[in-house]
C-alpha positions in Angstrom: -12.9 -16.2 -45.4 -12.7 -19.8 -45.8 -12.2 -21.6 -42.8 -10.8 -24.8 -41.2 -12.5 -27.3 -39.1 -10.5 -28.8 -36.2 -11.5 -31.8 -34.5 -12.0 -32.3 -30.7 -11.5 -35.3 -28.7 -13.8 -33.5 -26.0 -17.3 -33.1 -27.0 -20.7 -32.9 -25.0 -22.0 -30.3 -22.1 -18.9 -30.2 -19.5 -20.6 -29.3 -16.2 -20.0 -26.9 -13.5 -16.4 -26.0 -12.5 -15.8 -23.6 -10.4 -17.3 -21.3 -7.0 -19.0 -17.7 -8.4 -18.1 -16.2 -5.1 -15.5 -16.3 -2.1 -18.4 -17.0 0.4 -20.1 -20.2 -1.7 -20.5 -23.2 0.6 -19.0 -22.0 3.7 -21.7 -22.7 6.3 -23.0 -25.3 8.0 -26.3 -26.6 7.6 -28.8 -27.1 10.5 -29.6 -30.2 10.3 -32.2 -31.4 12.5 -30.8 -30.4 16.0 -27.3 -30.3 15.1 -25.1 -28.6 12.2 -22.6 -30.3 11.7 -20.4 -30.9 8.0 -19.1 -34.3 6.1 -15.7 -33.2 4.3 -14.7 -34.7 0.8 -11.4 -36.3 1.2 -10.8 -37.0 -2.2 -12.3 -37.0 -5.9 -10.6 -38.8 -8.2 -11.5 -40.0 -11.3 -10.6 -44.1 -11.3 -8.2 -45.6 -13.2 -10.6 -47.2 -15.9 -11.2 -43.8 -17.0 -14.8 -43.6 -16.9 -16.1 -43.6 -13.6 -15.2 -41.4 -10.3 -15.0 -42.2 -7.1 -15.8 -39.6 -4.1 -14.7 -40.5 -0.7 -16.1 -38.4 2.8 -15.9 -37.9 6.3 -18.9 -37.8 7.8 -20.8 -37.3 11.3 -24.1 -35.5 9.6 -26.9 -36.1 11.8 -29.6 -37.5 9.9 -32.4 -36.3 12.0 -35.3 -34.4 10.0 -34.2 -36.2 6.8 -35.1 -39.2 4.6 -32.0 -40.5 5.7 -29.9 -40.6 2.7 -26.5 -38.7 1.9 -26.6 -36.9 -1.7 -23.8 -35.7 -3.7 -25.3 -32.8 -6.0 -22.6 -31.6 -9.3 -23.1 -28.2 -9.6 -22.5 -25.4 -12.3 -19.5 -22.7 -11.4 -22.3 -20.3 -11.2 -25.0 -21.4 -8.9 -23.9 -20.6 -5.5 -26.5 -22.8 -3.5 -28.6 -25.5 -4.4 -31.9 -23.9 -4.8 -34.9 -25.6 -6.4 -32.5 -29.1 -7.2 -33.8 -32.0 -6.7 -31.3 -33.8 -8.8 -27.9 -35.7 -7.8 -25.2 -37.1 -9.3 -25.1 -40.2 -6.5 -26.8 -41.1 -3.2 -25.6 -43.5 -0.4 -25.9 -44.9 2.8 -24.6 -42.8 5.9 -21.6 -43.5 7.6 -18.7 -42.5 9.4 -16.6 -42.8 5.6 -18.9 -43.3 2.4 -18.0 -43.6 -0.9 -19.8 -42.6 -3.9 -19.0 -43.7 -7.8 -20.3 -42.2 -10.8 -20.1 -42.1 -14.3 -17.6 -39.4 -15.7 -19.4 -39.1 -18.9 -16.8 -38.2 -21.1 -17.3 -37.3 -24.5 -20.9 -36.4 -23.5 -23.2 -33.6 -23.0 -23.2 -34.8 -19.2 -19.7 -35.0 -18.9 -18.3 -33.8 -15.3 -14.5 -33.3 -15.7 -14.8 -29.7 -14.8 -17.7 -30.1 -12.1 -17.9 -29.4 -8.4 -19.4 -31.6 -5.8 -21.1 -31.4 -2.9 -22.5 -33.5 -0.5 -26.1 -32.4 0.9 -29.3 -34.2 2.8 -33.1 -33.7 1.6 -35.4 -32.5 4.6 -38.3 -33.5 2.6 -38.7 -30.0 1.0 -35.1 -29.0 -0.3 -31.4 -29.8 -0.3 -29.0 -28.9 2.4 -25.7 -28.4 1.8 -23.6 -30.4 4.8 -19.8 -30.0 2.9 -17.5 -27.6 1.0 -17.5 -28.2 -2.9 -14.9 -30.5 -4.3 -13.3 -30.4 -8.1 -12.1 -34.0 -9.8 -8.3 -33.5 -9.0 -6.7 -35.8 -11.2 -7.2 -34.7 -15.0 -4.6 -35.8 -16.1 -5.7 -39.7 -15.9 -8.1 -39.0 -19.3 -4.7 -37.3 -21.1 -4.2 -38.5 -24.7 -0.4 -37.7 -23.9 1.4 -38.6 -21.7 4.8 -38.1 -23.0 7.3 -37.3 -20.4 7.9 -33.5 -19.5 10.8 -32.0 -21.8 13.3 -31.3 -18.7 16.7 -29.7 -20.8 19.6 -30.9 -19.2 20.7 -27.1 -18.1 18.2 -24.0 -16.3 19.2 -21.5 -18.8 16.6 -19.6 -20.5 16.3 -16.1 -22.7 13.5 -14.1 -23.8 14.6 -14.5 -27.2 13.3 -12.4 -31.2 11.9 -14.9 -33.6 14.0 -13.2 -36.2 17.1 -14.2 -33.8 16.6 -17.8 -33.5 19.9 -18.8 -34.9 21.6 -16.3 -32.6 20.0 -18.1 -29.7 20.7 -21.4 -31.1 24.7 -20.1 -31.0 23.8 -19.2 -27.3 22.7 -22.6 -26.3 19.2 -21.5 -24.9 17.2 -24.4 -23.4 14.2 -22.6 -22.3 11.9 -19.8 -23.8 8.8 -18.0 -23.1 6.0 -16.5 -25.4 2.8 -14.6 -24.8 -0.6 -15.6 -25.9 -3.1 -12.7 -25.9 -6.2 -14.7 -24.8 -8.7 -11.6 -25.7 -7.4 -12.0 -29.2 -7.7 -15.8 -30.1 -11.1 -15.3 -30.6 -12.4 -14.3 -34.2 -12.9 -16.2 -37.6 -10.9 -18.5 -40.0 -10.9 -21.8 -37.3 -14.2 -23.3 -36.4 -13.9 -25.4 -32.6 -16.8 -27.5 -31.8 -16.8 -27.9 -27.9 -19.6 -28.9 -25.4 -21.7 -28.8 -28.8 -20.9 -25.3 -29.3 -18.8 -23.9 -32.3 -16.5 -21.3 -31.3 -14.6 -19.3 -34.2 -10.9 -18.5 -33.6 -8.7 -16.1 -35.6 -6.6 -17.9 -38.2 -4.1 -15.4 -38.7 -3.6 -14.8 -35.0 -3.1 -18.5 -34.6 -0.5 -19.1 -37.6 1.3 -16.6 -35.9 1.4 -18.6 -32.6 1.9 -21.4 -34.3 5.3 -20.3 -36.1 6.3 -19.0 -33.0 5.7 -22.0 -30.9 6.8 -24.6 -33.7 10.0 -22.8 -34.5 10.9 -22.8 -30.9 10.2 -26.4 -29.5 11.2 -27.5 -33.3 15.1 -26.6 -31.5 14.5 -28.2 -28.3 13.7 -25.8 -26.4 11.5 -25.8 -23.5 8.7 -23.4 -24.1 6.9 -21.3 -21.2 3.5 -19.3 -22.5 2.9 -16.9 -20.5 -1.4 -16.2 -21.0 -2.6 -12.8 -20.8 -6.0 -11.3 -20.9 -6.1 -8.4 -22.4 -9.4 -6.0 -22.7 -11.5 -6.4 -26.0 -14.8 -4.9 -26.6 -15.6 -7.9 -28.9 -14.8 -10.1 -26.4 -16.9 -8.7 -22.9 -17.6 -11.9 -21.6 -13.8 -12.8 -21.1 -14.0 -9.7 -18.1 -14.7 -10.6 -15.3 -18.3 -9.3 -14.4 -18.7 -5.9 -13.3 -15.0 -5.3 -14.2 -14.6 -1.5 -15.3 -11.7 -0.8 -18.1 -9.1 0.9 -16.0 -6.3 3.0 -17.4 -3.8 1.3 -15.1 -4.4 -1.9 -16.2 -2.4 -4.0 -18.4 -4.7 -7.4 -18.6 -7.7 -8.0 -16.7 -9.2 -11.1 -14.6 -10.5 -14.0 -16.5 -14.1 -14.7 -16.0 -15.6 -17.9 -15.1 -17.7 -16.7 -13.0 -20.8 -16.5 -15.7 -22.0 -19.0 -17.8 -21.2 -17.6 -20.9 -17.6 -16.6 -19.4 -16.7 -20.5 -18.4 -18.2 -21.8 -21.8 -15.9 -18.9 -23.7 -12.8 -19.2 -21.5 -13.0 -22.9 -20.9 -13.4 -23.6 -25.3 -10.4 -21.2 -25.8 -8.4 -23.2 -22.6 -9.1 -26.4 -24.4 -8.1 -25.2 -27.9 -4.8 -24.4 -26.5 -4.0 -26.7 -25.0 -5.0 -29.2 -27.5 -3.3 -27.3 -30.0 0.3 -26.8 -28.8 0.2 -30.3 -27.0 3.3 -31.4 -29.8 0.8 -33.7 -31.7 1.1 -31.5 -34.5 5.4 -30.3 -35.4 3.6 -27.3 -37.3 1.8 -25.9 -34.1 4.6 -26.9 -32.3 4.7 -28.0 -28.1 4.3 -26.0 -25.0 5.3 -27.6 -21.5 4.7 -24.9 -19.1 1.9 -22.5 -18.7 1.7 -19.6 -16.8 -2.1 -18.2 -16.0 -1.4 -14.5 -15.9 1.5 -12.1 -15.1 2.4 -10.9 -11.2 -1.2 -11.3 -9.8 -0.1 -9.6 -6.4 -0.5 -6.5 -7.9 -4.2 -6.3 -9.8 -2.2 -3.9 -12.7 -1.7 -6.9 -14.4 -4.8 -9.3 -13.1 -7.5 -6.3 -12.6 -10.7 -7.2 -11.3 -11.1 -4.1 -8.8 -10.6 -3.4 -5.2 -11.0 -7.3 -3.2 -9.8 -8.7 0.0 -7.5 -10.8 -0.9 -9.9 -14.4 -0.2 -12.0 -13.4 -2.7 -9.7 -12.0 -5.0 -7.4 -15.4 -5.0 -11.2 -17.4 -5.4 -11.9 -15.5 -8.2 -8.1 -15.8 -10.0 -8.0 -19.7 -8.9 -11.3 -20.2 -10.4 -9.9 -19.5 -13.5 -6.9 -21.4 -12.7 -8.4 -24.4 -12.2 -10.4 -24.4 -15.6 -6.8 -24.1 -17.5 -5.1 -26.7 -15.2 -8.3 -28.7 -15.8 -7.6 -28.0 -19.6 -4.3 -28.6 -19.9 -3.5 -31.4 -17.5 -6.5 -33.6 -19.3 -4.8 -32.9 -22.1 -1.1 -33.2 -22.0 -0.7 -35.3 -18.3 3.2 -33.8 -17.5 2.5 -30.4 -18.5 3.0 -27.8 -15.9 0.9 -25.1 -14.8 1.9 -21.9 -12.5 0.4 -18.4 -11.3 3.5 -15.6 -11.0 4.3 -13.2 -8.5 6.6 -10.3 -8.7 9.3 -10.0 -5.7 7.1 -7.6 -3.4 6.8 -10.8 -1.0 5.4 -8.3 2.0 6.2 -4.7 0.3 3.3 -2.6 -1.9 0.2 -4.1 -0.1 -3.0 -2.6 0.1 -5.1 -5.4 0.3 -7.3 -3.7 -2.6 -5.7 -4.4 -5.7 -2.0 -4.9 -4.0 -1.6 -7.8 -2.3 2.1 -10.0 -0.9 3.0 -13.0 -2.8 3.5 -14.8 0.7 0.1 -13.6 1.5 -0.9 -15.2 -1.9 1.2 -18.0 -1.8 -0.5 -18.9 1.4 -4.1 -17.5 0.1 -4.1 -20.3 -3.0 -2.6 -22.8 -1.1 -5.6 -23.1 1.5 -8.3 -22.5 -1.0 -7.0 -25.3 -2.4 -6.7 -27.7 0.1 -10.5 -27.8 0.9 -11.6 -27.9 -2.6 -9.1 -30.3 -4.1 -5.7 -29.8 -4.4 -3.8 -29.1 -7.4 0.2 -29.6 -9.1 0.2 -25.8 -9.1 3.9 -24.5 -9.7 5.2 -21.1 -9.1 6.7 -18.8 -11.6 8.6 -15.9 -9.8 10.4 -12.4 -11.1 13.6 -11.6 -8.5 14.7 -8.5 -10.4 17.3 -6.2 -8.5 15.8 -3.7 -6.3 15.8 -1.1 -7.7 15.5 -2.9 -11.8 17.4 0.5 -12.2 20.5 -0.5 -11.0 22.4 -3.8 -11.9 24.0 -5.1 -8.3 21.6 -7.1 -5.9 24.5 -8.3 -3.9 23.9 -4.7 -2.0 20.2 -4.6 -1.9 19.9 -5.7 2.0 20.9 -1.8 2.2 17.3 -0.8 1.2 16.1 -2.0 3.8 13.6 -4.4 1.7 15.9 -7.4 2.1 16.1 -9.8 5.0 16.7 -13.7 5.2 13.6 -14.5 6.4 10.0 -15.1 5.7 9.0 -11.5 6.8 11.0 -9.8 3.9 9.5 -7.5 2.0 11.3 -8.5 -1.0 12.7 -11.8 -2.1 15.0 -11.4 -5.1 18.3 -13.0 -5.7 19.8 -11.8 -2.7 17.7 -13.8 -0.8 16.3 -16.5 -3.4 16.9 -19.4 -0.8 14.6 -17.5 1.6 11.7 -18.0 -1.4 12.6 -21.9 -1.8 13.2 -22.7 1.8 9.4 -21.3 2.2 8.0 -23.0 -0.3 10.0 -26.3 1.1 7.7 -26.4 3.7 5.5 -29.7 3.9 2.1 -27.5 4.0 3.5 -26.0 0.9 4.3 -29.2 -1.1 2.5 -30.7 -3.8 -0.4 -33.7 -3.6 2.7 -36.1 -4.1 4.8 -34.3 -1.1 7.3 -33.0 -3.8 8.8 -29.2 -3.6 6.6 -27.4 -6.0 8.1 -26.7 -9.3 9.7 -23.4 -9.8 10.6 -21.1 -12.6 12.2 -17.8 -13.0 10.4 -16.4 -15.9 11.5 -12.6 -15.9 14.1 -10.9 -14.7 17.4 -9.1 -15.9 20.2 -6.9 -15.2 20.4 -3.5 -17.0 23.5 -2.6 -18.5 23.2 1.1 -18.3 23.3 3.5 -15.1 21.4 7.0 -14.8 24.6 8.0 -12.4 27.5 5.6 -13.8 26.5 5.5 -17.6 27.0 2.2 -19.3 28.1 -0.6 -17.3 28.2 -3.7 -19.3 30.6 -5.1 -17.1 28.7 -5.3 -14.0 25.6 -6.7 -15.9 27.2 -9.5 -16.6 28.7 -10.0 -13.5 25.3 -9.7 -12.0 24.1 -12.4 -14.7 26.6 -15.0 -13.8 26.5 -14.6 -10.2 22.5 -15.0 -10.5 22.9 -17.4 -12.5 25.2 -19.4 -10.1 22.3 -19.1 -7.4 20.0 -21.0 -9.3 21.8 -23.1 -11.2 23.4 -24.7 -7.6 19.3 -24.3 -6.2 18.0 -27.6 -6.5 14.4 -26.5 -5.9 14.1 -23.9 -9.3 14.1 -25.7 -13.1 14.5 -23.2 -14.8 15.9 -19.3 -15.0 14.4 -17.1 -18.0 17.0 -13.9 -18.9 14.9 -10.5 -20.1 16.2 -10.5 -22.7 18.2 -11.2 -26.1 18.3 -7.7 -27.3 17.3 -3.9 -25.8 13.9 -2.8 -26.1 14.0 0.7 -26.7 10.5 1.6 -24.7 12.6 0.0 -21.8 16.2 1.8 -22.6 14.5 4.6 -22.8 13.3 4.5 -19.0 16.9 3.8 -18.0 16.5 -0.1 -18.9 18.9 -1.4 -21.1 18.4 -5.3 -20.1 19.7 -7.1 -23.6 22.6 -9.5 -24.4 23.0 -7.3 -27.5 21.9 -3.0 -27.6 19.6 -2.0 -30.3 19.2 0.9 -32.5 17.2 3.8 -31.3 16.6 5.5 -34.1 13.4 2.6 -35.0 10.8 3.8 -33.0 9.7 0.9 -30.5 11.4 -1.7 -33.5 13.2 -4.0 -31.7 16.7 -4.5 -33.5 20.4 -5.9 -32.8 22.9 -3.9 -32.9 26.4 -5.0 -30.7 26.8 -7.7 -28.3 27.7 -6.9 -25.0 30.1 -8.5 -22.3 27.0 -10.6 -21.1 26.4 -12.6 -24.0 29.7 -14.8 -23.9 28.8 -14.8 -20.5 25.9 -16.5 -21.1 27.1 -18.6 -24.1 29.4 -20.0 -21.8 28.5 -20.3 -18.5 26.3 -23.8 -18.6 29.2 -25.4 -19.7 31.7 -27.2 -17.4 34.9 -26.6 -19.4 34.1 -22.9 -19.4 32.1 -21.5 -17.0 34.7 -20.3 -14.2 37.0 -19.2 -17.0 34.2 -17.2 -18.4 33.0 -15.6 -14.9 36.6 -15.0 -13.3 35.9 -11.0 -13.9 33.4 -11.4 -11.7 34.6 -12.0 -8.9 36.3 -8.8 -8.4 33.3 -6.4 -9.3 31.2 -8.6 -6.6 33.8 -8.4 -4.0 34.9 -12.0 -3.9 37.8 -14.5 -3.7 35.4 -17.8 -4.6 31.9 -18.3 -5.7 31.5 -21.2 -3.2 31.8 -18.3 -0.8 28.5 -16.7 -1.8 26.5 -19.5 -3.7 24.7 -22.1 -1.4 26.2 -25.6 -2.3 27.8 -24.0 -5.3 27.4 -26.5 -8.2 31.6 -26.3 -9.6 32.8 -26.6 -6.3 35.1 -29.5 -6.9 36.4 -27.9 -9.9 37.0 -24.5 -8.1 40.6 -23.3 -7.8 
């Protein structure tokens, strides 16, 4: 097959990114009589583009040394600095020191996805005296920096490319596709990267492309959602020692070997250079999501972990997309998702609370170099079975405060009060970015039959909650049309029901009572008007009453 050569900005040997383990760099060295540790307060590559500045704490004790402070770049896979005797930069000590070095981008030396760490020579071998550090700011060597695409409404729909004009109709502002990582990787598209060609699949790409193009070619906000699926051509995108699992949907991506980081880091890069909107045929996407619901390991399998290492592992990874993507495209966004079991279904094996993640990411991150990390949540109704959340307190799963088990729409401001909280907030003291990227109301009951009715009361009064929630952007329905796998297990989520008689085929048959909800309920002239049934199936004389500084107030009878 013939096949196409793409061009790459970023060439040369990109160095070490990320820790191999939970436990890397933790302990103090002994150095001389006392063991004491110089922190990295920032690392930040300077504003000319081509140099970076690192700037510590420090009270080392330079006894039984030669006196100088070193800062060693490492590769994601060396754990310790064993036999080096190289260093990216030396100075002086001090009670602050600062350290600049080239970035060498474009290079084979080049360090955007290196660690750091600052060590002291005893006169035989390095000692390590800090915790690594990552370059934090990316985005300063971006080749775009076009604004992020912010619609001027939070509605969203999981949407069929064959519907786009129905969606269109609907007024949809945001989207979100899949990319099956494990699959990208194959033969019609040679990459050259860190010297290296890697060969990606052209048909598996076209098909992204279309996708992606015919989406942000309508203004529409698109959301990939990146998946890493198992492929026995592809065994270094699994994480080592990873066993296939028949629970498991998608698996851990690896950066933990070299040949992992080089594969996973290449196919990062390719993405996000190729759907950064320089090209209208690949087309533009603004958010990315790394993963699906890594709380529970069915989606993000690695095996049984306490949850330090398991989050090191999975923000490992993360880092080398946010790396990727934010160097690319500086506004793009980047999030890990969580389903709504906030402190329900733990084991601390392969379950694990999104708080306790949350939390878990947050601190990892702070000692080796924060990130813009955003959030991408799933509040279904508990249980998905049955449309109403207004009554899911009486589960007993449901409480206003940070102790719930679950956090769904009955208790969203519980989620966004949380993550208001200044230890929570990003490097520029901003409430992280949120997104509601899955979630819906089925429109079928096993005990009451079909009630399309109550779905799309529970739509608009959802919708309500977030719309009037000045901390979540966006609010993705599941979805434009029934899937029959999910109808058939009592799931009939869809703005229009589909035909069972097509196997797994996904096709439209009759709108229901939701999708002139939807249609209609961004819009100021129509919204109440549209959502007035609503009121009575929820148990309500206003919506003021029940939505938290509801947005059409003022224009409320």
């Amino acid at each position: 097959m013939k096949r196409i050569k793409i061009g790459r900005a970023l060439t040369g040997l990109v160095s070490a990114a990320f820790l191999c383990c939970a436990t890397a760099f933790v302990s103090l060295a002994d150095v001389g009589s006392a063991g004491v540790q110089a922190e990295i307060q920032s690392c930040l590559i300077n504003s000319d583009k081509n140099n970076v500045t690192v700037k510590i704490s420090n009270t080392v004790n330079m006894e039984g040394t030669d006196g100088v402070l070193y800062l060693v770049e490492l590769q994601p896979y060396q754990s310790n600095l064993d036999g080096r005797t190289d260093y990216a930069a030396k100075a002086s000590p001090g009670s602050t020191v600062t350290f600049t070095f080239p970035l060498n981008r474009n290079t084979p030396q080049d360090r955007l996805y290196s660690k750091f760490v600052v060590a002291v020579w005893d006169g035989t071998k390095y000692i390590e005296v800090s915790k690594p550090h990552y370059i934090t700011n990316p985005e300063m060597v971006a080749a775009n920096t076009t604004a992020f695409n912010a619609p001027l409404t939070k509605k969203g729909l999981n949407i069929e490319l064959n519907m786009l004009g129905d969606a269109f109709e609907l007024g949809v502002k945001h989207v979100a596709t899949n990319i099956a990582f494990h699959q990208i990787l194959g033969e019609g598209i040679d990459y050259q990267f860190d010297g290296k060609t890697y060969h990606f699949d052209k048909n598996v790409i076209k098909g992204y492309d279309e996708t992606i193009s015919a989406l942000s070619g309508k203004g529409m906000t698109v959301t990939a959602i990146i998946l890493n699926g198992w492929n026995d051509k592809t065994p270094n995108l699994i994480y080592p020692g990873t066993k296939k699992s028949s629970t498991a949907f998608y698996y851990m991506f690896n950066t933990a070997t070299p040949e992992g980081l080089d594969e996973t880091r290449a196919i990062a890069s390719f993405l996000a250079e190729r759907y950064s909107g320089a090209n209208p045929n690949s087309g533009k996407i603004s958010n990315w999501i790394i993963g699906n619901e890594i709380n529970n390991q069915q989606w993000n399998y690695v095996g049984a972990r306490d949850i330090t290492s398991y989050v090191q592992a999975y923000q490992n990874a993360f880092r080398v997309f946010y790396t990727a993507i934010k160097s690319t495209s500086a506004n793009d966004r980047v999030y890990y998702s969580l389903d709504y079991n906030w402190n329900n279904e733990i084991d601390n094996k392969v379950k694990y609370g999104g708080k306790a993640i949350v939390d878990t990411f947050n601190s990892i991150a702070n000692e080796q170099g924060q990130m813009d990390w955003g959030l991408s949540y799933h509040p279904y109704p508990c249980p998905m079975t049955e449309p109403e959340f207004w009554d899911d307190d009486k589960t007993g799963l449901i409480t206003n405060d940070y102790n719930s088990p679950v956090i769904n729409f009955k208790n969203l401001t519980t989620l966004t009060n949380y993550m208001a909280q200044d230890p929570l907030k990003s490097p520029t003291g901003h409430v992280r970015h949120i997104i509601l990227t899955e979630q819906g109301f089925t429109a079928t009951s096993q005990s009451r039959g079909n009630i399309p009715q109550v779905q799309a009361a529970a739509f608009a009064y959802s919708y309500y909650l977030v719309d009037s929630n000045p901390y979540i952007d966006a609010y993705i329905l599941s979805r434009q049309v029934d899937a029959p796998l999910e109808v058939r297990s009592g799931l009939s989520f869809g703005l229009w029901e589909c035909a069972m008689d097509r196997g797994d085929d996904i096709v439209a048959t009759k709108r229901r009572k939701i999708w002139q909800v939807f249609k209609d309920i961004d819009k100021k002239k129509y919204t109440l008007e549209t959502t007035e049934f609503a009121k009575s199936i929820i148990g309500i004389q206003k919506w003021s009453d029940v939505v938290p500084d509801f947005r059409w107030k003022s224009i409320e009878k």
